[in-house]
C-alpha positions as CSV (number, residue, x, y, z in Angstrom):
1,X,-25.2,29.7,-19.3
2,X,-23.8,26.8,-17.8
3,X,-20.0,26.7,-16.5
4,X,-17.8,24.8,-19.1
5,X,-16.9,21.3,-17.5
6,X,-13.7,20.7,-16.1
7,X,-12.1,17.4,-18.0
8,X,-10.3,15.2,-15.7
9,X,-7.7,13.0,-17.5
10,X,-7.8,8.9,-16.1
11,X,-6.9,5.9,-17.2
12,X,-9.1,3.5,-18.6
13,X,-8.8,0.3,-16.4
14,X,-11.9,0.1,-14.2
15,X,-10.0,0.6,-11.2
16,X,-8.6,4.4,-12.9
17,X,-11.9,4.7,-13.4
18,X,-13.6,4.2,-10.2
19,X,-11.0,6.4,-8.2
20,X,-11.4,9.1,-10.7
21,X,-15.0,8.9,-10.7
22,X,-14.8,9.0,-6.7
23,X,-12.7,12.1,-7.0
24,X,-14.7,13.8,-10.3
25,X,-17.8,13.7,-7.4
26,X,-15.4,15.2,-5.0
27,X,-14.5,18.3,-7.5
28,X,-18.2,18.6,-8.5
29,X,-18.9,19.1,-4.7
30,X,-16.1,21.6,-4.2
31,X,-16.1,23.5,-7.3
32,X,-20.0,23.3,-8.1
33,X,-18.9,22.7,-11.9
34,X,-19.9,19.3,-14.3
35,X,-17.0,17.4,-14.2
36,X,-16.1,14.9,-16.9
37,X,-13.9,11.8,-17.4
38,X,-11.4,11.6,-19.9
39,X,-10.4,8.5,-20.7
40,X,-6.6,7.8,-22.1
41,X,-5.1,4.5,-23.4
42,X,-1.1,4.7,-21.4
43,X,1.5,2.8,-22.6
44,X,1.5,0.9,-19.2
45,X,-2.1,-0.5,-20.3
46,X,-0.9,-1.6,-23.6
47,X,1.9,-3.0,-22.9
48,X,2.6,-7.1,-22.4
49,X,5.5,-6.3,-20.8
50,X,6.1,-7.4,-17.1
51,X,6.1,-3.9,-15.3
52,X,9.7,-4.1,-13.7
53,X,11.0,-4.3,-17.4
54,X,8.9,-1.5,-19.2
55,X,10.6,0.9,-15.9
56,X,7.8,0.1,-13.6
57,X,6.7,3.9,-12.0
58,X,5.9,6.5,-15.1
59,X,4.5,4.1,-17.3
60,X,1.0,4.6,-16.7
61,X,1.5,8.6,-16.0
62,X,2.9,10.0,-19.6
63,X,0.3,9.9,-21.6
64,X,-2.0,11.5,-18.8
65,X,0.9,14.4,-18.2
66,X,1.2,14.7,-21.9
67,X,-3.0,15.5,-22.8
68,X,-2.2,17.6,-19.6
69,X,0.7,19.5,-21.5
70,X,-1.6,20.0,-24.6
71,X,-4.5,20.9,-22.6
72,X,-6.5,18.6,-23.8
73,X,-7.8,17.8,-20.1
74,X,-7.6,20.4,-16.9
75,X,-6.4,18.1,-14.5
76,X,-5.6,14.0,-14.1
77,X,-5.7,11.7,-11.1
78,X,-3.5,8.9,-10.5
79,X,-2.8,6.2,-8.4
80,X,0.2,7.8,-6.6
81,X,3.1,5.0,-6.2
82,X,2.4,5.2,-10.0
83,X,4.5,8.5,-10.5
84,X,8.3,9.2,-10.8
85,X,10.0,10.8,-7.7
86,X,10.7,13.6,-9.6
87,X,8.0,16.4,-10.0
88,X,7.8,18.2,-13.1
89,X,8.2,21.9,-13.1
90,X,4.8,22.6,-15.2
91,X,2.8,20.2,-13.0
92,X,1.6,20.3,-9.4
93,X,0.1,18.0,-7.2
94,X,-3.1,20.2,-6.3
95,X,-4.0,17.4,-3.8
96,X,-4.0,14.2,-2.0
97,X,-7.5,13.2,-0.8
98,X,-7.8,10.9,2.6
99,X,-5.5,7.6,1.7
100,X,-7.6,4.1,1.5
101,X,-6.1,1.4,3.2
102,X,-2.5,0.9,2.4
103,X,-2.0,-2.4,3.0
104,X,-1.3,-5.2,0.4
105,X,-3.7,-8.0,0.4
106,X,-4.1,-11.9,-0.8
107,X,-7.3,-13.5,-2.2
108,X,-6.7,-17.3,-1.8
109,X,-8.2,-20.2,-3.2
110,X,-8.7,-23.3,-1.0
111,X,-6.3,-21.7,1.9
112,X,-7.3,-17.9,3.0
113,X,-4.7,-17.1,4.8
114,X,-0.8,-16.7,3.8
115,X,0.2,-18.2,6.7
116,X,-1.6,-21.0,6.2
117,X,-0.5,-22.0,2.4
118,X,0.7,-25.4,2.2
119,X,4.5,-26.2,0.9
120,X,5.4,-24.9,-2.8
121,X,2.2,-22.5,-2.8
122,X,2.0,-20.5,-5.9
123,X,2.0,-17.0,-5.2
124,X,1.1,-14.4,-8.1
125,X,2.4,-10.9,-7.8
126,X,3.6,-8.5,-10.4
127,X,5.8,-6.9,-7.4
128,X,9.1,-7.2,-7.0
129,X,8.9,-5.5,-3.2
130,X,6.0,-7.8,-2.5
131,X,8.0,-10.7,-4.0
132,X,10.7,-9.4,-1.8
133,X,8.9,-9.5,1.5
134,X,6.2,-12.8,0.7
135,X,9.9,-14.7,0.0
136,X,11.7,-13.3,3.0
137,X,9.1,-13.6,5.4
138,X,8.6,-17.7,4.4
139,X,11.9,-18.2,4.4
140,X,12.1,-16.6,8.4
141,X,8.8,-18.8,9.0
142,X,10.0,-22.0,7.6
143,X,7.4,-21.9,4.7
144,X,8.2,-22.7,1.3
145,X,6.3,-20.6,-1.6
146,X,7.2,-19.6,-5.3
147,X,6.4,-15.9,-6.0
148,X,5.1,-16.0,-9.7
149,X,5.1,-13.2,-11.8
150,X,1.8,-12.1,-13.1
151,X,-0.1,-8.5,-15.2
152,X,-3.4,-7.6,-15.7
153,X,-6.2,-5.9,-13.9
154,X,-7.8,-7.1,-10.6
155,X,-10.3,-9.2,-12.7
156,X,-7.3,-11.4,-14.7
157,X,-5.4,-11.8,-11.3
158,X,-8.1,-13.2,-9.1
159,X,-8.6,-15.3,-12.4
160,X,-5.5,-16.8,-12.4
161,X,-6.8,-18.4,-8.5
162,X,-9.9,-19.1,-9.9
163,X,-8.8,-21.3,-12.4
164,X,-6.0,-22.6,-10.3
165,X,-3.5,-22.0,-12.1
166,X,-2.2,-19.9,-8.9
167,X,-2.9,-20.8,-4.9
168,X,-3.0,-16.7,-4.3
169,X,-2.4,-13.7,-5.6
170,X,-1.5,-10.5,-3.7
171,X,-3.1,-6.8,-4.8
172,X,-3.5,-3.8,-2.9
173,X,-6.1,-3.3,-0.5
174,X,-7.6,0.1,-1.5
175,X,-8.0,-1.3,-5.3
176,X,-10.4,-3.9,-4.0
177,X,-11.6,-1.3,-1.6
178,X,-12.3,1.1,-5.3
179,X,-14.1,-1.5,-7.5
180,X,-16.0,-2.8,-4.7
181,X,-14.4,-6.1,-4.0
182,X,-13.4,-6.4,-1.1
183,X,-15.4,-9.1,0.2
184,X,-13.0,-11.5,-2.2
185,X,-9.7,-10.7,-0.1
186,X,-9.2,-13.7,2.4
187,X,-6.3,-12.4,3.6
188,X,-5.3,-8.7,4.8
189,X,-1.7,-9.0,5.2
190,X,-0.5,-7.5,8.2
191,X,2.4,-3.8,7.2
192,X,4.6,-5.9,9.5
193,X,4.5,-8.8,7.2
194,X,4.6,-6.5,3.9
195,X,5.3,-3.3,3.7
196,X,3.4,-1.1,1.4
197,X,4.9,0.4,-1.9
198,X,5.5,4.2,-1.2
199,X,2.5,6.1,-1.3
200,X,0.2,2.5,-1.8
201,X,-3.8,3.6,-1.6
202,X,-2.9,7.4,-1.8
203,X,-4.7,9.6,-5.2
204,X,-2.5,12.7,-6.3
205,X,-4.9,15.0,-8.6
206,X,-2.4,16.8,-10.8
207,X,-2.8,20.0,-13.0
208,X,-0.8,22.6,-14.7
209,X,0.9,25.0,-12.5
210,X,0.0,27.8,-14.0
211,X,-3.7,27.4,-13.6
212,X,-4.4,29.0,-10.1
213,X,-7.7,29.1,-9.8
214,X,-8.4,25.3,-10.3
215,X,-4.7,24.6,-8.3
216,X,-7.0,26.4,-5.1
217,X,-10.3,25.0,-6.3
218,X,-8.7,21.2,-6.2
219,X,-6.8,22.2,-2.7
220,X,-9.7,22.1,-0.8
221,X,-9.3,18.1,-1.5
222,X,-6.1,17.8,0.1
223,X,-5.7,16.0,3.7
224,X,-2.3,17.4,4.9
225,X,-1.4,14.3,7.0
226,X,-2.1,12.3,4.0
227,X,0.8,13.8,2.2
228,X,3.0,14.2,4.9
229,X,2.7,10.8,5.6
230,X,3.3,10.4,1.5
231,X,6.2,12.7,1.1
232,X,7.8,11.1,4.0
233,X,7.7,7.5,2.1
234,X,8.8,9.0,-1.5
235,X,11.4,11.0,0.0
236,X,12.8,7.6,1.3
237,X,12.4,5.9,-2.1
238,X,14.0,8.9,-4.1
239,X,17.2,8.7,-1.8
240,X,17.3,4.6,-2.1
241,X,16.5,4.8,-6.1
242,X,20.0,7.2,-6.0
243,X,22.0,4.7,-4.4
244,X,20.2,1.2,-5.1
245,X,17.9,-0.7,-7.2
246,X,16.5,-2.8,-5.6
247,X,12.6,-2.7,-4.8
248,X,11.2,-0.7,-2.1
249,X,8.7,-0.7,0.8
250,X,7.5,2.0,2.9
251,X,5.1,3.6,5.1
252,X,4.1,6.4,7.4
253,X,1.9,5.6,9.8
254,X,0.7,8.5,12.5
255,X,0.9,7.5,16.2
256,X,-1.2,9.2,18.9
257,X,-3.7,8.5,21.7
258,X,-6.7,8.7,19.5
259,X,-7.6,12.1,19.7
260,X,-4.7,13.7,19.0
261,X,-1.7,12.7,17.0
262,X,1.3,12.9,18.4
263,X,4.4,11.6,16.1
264,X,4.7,10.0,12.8
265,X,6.7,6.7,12.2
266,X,8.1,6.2,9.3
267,X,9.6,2.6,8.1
268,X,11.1,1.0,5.1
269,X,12.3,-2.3,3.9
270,X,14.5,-3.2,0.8
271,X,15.0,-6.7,-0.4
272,X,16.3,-9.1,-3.1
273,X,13.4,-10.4,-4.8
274,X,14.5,-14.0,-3.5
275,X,13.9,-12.7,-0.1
276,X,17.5,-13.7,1.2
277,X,18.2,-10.0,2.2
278,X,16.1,-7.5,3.6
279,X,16.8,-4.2,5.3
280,X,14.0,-2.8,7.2
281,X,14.5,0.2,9.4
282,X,12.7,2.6,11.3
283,X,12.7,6.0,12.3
284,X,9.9,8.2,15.1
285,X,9.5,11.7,14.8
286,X,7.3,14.8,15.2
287,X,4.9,14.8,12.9
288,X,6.0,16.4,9.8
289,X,4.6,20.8,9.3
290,X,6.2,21.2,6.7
291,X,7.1,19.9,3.0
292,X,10.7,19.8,3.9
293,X,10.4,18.7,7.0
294,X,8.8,15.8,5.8
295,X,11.1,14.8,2.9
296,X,14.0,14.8,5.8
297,X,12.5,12.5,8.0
298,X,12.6,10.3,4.5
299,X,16.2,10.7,3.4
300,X,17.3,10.8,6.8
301,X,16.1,6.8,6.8
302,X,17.1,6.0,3.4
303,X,20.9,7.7,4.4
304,X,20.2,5.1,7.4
305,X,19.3,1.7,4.9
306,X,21.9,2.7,2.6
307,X,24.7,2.3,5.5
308,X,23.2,-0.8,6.8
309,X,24.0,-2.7,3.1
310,X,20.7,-1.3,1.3
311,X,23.5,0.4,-1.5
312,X,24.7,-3.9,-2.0
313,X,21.6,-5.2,-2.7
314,X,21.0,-5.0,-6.5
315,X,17.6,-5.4,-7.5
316,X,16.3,-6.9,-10.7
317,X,14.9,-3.7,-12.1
318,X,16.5,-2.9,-15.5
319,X,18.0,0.8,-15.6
């Protein structure tokens, strides 16, 4: 008899379902058992909405935590900046695989590089942190862009250049990197320019908590710098969401020789969409051993921003 497949909950986009077919593979490998894809319609997908009004993070995780609830699948991946700070007490995050390249990206149309748009380039993001950064990082640089707000899946967005109705757009790195199109990006914008969303190009695979023999199975996927690096950057936003609204970069990058890492450095940025103020800090430590540790090194920075005016700078997120 043949062992039951395990059903792994994903959304339906083709970018859900390329990283969660990458990962299925993964748990096939580990576990030796068929795995199959469940595909579930979010509210996040079905939406018209612009993300920053329909609560941004959490839309496109319910429905998967819910068939998780109901056991209708036995585990779910998602994208990870896509989940609320808060962990739920019946879920765990068996594992974060190796991150993809977190940087942000453009694909341009007659001009490759951002630096290179002409005056009044149009700009298509559905980011308010990106929108943040593009605007503040023109305005240092003398350039003059408009940041438009824009949905849809990597095929609609590179669309809207296309047809040139936009000059740009600006995605994230690993999703080109997923559903193999990364030879379109003109333009790999540099973390100093743009910061990356907390936890940008990082997978969590989530499951019950009281399932302990697929919690271990899934483990065996986990890279521990991955999620030190992750908890690090979400411990940061969690303390700014407390005390501000307004939207958030962040990453943890690991510094050593080559062979051996030595400390992690952790920094964030938090801006008015319009790009007029920005905090951006930074913070060098030891590199993280423990979960705790970790989600230190991220408050301690956010306790930092907040004191430098991050608290004054209301975003337009709707609470």
């Amino acid at each position: 008899m043949t062992e039951k497949a395990l059903r792994l909950g994903t959304r339906r986009s083709k970018l859900a379902m390329a990283q969660s077919g990458q990962v299925a593979e993964a748990v096939r490998q580990v576990t030796g058992r068929p795995v199959e894809l469940v595909p579930i319609t979010t509210y996040g997908d079905t939406s018209r909405e612009h993300l920053a009004q329909i609560g941004g993070t959490g839309v496109f995780v319910a429905a998967l935590r819910e068939a998780l609830a109901r056991g209708e699948v036995d585990f779910a991946v998602h994208s990870l900046k896509d989940i609320p700070t808060m962990q739920p007490d019946e879920l765990v995050v068996a594992a974060i695989p190796v991150r993809e390249d977190p940087r942000d990206v453009m694909v341009g149309r007659d001009v490759p590089k951002f630096t290179d748009l002409p005056r009044g380039a149009r700009i298509g993001t559905g980011s308010p942190r990106r929108m943040a950064q593009l605007n503040a990082y023109a305005r240092a640089h003398g350039m003059e862009i408009e940041t438009v707000p824009i949905r849809g899946n990597v095929d609609t967005r590179i669309g809207y250049v296309r047809s040139g109705e936009l000059d740009a757009v600006v995605l994230a790195a690993a999703g080109m990197n997923r559903v193999g199109r990364s030879e379109e990006v003109t333009d790999f914008l540099s973390v100093d320019t743009v910061l990356p969303a907390p936890g940008q190009g990082a997978l969590a695979v989530e499951c019950t908590a009281d399932n302990a023999p697929l919690i271990a199975a899934l483990a065996e996927l986990d890279d521990p710098l991955t999620r030190a690096a992750v908890t690090a950057e979400r411990s940061l936003l969690a303390a700014l969401e407390a005390g501000c609204s307004a939207p958030v970069g962040a990453l943890a990058d690991l510094l050593g020789d080559g062979q051996t890492v030595k400390e992690m450095r952790l920094r964030g940025v938090v801006g008015t969409t319009d790009g007029t103020k920005l905090v951006q800090l930074s913070t060098t430590g030891p590199v993280p051993e423990t979960h705790e540790a970790a989600m230190a090194l991220g408050s301690e920075l956010a306790t930092e921003m907040l004191a430098q005016g991050a608290a004054g700078l209301m975003g337009e997120r709707a609470h």
